[in-house]
N, CA, C and O atoms as a GROMACS GRO file, in nm:
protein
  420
    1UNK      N    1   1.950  -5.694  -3.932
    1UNK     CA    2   1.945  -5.585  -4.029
    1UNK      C    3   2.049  -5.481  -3.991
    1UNK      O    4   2.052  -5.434  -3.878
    2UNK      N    5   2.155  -5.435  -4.110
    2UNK     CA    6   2.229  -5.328  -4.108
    2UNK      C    7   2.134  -5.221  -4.013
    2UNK      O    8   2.012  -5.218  -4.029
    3UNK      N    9   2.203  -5.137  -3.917
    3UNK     CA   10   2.142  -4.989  -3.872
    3UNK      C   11   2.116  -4.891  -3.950
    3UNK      O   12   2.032  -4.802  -3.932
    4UNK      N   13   2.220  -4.911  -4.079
    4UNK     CA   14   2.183  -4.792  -4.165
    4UNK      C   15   2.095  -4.854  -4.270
    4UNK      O   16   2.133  -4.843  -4.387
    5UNK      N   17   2.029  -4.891  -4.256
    5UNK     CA   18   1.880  -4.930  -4.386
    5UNK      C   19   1.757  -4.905  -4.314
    5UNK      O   20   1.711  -4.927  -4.202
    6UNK      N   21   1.725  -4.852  -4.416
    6UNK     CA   22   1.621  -4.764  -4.350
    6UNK      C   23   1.490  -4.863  -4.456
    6UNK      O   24   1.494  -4.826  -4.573
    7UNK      N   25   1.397  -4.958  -4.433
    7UNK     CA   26   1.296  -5.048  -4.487
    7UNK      C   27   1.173  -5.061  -4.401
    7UNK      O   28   1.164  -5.016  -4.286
    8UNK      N   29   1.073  -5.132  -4.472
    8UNK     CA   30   0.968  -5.139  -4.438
    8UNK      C   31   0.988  -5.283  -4.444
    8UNK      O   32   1.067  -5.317  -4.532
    9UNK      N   33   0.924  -5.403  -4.354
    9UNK     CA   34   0.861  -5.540  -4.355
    9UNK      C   35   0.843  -5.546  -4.455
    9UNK      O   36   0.787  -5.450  -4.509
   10UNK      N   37   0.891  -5.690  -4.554
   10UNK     CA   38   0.915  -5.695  -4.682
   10UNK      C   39   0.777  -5.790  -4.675
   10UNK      O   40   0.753  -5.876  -4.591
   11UNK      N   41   0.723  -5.764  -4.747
   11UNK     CA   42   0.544  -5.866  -4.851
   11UNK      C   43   0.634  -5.967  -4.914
   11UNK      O   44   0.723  -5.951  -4.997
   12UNK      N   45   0.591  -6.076  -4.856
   12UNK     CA   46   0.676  -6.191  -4.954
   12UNK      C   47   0.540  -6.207  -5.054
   12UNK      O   48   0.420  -6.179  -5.042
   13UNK      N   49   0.632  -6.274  -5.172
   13UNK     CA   50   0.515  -6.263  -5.298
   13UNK      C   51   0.593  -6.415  -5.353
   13UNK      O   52   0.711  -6.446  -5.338
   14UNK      N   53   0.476  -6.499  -5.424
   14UNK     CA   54   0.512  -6.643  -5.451
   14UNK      C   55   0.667  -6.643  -5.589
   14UNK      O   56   0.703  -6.575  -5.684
   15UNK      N   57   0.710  -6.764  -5.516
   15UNK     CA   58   0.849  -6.781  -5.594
   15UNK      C   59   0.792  -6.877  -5.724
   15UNK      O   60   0.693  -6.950  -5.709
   16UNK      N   61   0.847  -6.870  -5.819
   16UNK     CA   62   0.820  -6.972  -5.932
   16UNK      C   63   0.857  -6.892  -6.087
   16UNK      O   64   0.912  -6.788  -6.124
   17UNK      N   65   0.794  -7.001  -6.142
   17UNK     CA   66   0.772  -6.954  -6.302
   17UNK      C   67   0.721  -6.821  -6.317
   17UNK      O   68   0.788  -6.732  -6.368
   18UNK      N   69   0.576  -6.800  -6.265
   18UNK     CA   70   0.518  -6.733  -6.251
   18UNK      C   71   0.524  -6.582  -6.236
   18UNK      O   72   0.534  -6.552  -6.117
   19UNK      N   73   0.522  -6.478  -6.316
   19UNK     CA   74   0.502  -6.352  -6.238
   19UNK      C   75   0.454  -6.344  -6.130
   19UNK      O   76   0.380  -6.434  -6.091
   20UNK      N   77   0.487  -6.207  -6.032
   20UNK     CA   78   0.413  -6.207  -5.921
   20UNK      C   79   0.409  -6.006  -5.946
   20UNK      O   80   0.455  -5.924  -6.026
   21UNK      N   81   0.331  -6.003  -5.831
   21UNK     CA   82   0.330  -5.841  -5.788
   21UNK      C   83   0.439  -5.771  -5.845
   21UNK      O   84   0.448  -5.688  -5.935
   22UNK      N   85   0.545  -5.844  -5.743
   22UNK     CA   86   0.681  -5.761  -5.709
   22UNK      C   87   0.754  -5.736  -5.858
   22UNK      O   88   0.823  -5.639  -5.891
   23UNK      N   89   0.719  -5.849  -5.935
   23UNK     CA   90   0.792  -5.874  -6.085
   23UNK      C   91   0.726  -5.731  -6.150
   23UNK      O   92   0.800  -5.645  -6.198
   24UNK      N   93   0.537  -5.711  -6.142
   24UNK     CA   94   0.520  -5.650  -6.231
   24UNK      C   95   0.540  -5.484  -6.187
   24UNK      O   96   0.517  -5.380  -6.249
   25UNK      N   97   0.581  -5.503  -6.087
   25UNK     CA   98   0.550  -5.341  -6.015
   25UNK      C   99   0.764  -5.292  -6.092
   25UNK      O  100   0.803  -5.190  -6.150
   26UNK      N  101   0.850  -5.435  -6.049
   26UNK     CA  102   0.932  -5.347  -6.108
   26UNK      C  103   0.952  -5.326  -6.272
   26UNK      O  104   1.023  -5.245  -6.332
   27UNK      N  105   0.856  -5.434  -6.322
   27UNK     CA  106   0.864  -5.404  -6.451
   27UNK      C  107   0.799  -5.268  -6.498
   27UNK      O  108   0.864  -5.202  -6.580
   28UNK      N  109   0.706  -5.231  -6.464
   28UNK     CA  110   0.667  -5.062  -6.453
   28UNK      C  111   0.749  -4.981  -6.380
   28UNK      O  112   0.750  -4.869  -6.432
   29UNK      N  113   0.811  -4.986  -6.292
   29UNK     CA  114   0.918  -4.886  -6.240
   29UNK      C  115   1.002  -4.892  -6.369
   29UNK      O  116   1.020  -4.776  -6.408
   30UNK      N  117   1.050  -4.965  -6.434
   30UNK     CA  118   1.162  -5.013  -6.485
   30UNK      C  119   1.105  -4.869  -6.655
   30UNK      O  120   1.186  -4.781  -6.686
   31UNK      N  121   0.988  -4.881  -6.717
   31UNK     CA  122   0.947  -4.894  -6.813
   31UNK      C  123   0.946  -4.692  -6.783
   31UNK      O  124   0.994  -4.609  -6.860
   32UNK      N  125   0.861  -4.660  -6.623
   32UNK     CA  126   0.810  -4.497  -6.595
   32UNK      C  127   0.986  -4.467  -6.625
   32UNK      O  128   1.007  -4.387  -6.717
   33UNK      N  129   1.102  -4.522  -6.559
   33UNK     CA  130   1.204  -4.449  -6.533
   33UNK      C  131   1.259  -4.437  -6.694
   33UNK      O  132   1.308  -4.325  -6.713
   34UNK      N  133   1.261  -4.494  -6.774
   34UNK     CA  134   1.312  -4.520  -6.909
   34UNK      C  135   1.227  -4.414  -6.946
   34UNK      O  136   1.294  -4.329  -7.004
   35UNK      N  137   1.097  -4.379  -6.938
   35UNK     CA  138   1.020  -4.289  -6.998
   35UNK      C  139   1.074  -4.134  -6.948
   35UNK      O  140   1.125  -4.055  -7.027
   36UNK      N  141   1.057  -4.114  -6.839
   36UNK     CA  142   1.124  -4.044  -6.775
   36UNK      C  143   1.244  -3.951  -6.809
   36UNK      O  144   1.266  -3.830  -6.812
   37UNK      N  145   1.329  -4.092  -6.839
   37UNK     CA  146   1.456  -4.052  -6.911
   37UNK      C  147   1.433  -3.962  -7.064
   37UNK      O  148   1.471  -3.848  -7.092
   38UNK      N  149   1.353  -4.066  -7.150
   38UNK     CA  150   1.320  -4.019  -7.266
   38UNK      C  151   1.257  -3.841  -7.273
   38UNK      O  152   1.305  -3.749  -7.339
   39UNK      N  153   1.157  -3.839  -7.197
   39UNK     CA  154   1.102  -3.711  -7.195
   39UNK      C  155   1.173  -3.576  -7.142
   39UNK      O  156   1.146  -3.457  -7.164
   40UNK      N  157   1.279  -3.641  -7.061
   40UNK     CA  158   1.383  -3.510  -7.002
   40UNK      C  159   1.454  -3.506  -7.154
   40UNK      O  160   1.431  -3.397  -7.208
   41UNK      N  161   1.526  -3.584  -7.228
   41UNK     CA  162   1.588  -3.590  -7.352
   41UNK      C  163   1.507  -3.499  -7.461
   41UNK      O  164   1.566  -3.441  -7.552
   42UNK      N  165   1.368  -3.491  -7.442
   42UNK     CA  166   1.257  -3.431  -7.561
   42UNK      C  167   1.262  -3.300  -7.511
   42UNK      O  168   1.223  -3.206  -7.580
   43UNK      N  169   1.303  -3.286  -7.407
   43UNK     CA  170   1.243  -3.171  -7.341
   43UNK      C  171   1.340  -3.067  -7.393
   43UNK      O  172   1.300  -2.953  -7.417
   44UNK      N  173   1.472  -3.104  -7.413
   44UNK     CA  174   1.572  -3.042  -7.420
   44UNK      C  175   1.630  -2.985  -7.591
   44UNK      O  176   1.710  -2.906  -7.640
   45UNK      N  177   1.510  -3.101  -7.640
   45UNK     CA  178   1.515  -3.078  -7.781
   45UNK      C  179   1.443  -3.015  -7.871
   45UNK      O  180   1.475  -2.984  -7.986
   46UNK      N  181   1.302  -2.988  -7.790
   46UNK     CA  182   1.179  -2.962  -7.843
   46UNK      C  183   1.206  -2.764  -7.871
   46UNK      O  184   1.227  -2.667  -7.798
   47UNK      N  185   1.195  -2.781  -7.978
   47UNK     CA  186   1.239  -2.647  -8.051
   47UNK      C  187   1.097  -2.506  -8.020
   47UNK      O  188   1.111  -2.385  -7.999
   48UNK      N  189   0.976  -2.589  -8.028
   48UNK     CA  190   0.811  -2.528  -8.005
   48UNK      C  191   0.823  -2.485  -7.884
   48UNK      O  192   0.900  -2.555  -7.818
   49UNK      N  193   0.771  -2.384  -7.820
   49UNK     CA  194   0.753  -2.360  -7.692
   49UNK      C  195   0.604  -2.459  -7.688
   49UNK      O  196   0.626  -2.556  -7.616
   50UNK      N  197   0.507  -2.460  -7.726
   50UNK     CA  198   0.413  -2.516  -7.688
   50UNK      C  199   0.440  -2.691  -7.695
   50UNK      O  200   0.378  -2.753  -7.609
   51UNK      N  201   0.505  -2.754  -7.767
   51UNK     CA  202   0.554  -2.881  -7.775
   51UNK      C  203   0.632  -2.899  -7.660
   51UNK      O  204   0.630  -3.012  -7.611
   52UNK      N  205   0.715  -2.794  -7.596
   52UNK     CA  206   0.758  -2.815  -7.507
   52UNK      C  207   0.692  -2.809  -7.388
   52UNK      O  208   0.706  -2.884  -7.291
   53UNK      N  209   0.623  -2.723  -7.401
   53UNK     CA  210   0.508  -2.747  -7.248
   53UNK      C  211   0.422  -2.860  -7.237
   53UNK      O  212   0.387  -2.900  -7.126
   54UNK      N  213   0.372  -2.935  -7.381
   54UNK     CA  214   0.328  -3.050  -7.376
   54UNK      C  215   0.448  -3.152  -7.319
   54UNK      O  216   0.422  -3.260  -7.266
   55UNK      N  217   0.502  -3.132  -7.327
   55UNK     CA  218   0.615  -3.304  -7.281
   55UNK      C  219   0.651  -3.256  -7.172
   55UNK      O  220   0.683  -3.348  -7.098
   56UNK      N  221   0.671  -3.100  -7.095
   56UNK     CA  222   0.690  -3.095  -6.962
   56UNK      C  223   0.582  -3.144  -6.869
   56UNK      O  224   0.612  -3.160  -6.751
   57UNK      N  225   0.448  -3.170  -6.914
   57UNK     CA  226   0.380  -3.198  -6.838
   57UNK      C  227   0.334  -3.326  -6.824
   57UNK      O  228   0.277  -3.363  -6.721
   58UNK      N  229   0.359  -3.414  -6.945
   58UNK     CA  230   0.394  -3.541  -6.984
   58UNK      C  231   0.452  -3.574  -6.881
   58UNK      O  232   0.390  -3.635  -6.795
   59UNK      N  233   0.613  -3.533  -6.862
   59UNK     CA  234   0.774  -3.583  -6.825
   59UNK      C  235   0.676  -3.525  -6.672
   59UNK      O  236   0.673  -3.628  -6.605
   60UNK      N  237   0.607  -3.426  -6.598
   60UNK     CA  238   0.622  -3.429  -6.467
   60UNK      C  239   0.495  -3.516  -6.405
   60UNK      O  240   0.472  -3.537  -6.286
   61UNK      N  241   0.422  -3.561  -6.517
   61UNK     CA  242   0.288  -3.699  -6.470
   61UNK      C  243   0.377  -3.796  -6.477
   61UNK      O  244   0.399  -3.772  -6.358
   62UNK      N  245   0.458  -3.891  -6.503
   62UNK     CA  246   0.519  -4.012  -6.576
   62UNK      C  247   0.642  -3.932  -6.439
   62UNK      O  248   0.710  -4.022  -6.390
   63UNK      N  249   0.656  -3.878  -6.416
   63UNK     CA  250   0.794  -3.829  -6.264
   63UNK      C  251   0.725  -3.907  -6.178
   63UNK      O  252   0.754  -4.017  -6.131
   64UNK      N  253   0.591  -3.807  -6.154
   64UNK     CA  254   0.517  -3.824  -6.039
   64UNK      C  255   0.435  -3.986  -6.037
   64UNK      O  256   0.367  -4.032  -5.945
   65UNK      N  257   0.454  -4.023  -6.113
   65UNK     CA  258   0.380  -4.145  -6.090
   65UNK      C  259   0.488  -4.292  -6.095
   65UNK      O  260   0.461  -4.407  -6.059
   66UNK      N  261   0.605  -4.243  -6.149
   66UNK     CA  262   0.724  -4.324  -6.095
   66UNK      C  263   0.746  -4.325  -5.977
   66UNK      O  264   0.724  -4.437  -5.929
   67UNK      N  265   0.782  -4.245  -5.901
   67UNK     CA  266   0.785  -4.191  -5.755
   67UNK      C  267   0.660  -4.251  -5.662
   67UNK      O  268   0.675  -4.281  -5.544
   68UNK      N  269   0.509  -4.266  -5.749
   68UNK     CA  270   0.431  -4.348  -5.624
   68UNK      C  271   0.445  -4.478  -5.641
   68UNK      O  272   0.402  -4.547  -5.549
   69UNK      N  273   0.504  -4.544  -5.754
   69UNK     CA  274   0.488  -4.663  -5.738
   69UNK      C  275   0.587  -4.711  -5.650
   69UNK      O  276   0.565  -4.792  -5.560
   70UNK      N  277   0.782  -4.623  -5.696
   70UNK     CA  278   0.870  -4.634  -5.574
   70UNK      C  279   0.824  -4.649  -5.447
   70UNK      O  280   0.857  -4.752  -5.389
   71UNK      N  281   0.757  -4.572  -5.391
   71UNK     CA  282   0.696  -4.533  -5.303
   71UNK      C  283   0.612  -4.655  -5.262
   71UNK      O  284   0.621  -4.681  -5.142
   72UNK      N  285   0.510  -4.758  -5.355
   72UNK     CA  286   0.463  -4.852  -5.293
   72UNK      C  287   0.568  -4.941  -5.267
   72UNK      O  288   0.580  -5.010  -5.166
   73UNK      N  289   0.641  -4.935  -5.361
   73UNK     CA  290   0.733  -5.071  -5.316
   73UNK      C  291   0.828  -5.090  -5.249
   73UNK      O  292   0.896  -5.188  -5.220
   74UNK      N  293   0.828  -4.940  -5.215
   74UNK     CA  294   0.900  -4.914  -5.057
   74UNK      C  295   0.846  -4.944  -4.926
   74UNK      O  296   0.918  -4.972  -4.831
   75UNK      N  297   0.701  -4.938  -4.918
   75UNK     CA  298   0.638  -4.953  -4.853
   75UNK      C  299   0.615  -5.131  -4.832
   75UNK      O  300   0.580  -5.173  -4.722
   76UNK      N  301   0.630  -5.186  -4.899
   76UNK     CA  302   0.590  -5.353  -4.951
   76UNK      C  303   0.759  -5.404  -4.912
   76UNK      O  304   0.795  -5.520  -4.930
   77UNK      N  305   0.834  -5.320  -4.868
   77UNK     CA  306   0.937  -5.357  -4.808
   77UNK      C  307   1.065  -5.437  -4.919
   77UNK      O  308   1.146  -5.529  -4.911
   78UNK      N  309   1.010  -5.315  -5.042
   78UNK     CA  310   1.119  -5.441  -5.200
   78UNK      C  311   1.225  -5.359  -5.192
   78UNK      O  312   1.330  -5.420  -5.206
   79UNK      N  313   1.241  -5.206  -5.170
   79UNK     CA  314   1.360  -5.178  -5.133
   79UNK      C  315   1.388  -5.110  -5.033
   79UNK      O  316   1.293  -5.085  -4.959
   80UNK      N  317   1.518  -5.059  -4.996
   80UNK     CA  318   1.532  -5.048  -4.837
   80UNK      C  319   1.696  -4.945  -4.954
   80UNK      O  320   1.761  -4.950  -5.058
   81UNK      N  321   1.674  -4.866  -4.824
   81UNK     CA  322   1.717  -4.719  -4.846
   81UNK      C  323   1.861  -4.720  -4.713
   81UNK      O  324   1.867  -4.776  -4.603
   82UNK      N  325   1.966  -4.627  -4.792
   82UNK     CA  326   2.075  -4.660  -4.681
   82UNK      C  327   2.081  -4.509  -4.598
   82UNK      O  328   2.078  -4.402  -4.659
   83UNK      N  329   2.090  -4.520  -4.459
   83UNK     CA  330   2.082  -4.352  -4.372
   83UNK      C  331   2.279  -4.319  -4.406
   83UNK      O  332   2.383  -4.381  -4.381
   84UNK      N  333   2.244  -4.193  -4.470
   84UNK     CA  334   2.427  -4.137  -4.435
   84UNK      C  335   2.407  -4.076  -4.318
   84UNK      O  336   2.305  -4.040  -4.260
   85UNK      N  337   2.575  -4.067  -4.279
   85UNK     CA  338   2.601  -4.006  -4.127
   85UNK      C  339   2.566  -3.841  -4.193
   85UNK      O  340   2.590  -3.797  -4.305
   86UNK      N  341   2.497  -3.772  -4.067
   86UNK     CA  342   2.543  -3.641  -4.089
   86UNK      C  343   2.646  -3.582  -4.105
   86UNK      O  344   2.634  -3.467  -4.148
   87UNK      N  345   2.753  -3.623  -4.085
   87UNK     CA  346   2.867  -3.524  -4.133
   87UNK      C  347   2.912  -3.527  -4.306
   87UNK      O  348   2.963  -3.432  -4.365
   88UNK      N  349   2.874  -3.681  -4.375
   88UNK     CA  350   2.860  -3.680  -4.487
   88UNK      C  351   2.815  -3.600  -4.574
   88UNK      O  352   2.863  -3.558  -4.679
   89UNK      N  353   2.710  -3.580  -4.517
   89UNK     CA  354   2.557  -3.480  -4.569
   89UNK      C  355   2.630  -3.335  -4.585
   89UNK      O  356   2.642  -3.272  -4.691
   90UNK      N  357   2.682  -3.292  -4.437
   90UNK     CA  358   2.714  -3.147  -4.460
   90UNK      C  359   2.864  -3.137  -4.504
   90UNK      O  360   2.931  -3.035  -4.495
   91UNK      N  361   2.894  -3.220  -4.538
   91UNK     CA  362   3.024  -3.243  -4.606
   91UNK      C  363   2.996  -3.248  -4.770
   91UNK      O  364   3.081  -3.183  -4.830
   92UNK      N  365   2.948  -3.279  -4.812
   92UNK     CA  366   2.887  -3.268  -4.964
   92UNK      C  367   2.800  -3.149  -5.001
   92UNK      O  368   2.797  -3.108  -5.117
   93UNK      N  369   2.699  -3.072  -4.863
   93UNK     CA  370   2.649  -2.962  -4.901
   93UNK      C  371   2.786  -2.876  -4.928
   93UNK      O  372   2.818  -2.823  -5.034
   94UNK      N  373   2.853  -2.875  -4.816
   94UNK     CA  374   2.949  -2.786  -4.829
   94UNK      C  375   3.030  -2.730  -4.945
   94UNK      O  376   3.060  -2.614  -4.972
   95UNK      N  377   3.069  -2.890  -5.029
   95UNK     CA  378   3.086  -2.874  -5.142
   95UNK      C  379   3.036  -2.823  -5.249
   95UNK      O  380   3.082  -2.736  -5.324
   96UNK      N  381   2.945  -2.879  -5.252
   96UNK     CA  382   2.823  -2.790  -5.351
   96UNK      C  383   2.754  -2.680  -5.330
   96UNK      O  384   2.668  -2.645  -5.411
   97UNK      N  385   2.788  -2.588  -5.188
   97UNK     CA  386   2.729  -2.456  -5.183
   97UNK      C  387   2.883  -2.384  -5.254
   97UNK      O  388   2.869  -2.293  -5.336
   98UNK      N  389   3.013  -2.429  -5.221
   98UNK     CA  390   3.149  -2.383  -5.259
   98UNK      C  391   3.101  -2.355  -5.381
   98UNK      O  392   3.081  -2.237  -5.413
   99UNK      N  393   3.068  -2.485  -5.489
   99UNK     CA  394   3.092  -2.469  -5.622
   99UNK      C  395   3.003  -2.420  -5.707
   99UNK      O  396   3.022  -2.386  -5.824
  100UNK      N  397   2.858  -2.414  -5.612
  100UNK     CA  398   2.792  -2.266  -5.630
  100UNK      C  399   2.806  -2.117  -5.605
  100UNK      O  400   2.737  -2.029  -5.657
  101UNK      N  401   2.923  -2.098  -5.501
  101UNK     CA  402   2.943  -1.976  -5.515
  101UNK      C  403   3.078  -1.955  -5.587
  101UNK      O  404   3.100  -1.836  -5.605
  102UNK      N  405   3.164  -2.028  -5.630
  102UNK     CA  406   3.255  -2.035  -5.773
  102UNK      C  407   3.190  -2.011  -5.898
  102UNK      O  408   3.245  -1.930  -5.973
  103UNK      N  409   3.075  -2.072  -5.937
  103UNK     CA  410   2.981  -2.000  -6.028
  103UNK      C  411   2.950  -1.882  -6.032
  103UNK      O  412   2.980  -1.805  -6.124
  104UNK      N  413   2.877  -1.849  -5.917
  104UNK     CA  414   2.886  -1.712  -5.926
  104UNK      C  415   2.944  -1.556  -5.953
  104UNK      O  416   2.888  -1.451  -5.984
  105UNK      N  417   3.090  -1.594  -5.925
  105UNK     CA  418   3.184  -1.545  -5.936
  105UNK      C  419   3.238  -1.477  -6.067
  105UNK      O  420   3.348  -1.423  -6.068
   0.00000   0.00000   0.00000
């Protein structure tokens, strides 16, 4: 295993015709993130303040529950996450604190 992947012991799940776990968990990841998408799109359109507080709270249940299923199937070892070097990290904050204080300006 690469040093920079950062995973959990992968759950093998049966190969075949067949659905398995892994199929249906990303077919719901697949379906929350599309929703997800959709409801940030409503959110931006929704003219009602109260229509809009309905789909913000919609769009942050359907967030939060994308995120646990990620989260299981991170855990079930289906995906595996890459570590950046620190200097990357503060090399990109850097940037983006710059072009926040260019905004400001």
């Amino acid at each position: 295993m690469n040093n920079n992947q950062i995973s959990n012991p992968k759950t093998e799940v049966a190969k075949g015709m067949k659905l398995n776990d892994k199929d249906y968990m990303n077919a719901l990841l697949s379906s929350l993130k599309e929703m997800v998408k959709n409801y940030a799109i409503a959110l931006t359109e929704a003219s009602n303040e109260n229509l809009y507080n309905q789909y913000k709270c919609m769009f942050d249940e359907y967030a939060n529950l994308q995120r646990e299923v990620f989260e299981a199937m991170f855990k079930k070892g289906w995906y595996s996450l890459e570590a950046s070097p620190s200097q990357k990290i503060n090399s990109k904050y850097q940037m983006l604190n710059q072009e926040l204080t260019d905004l400001s300006e």
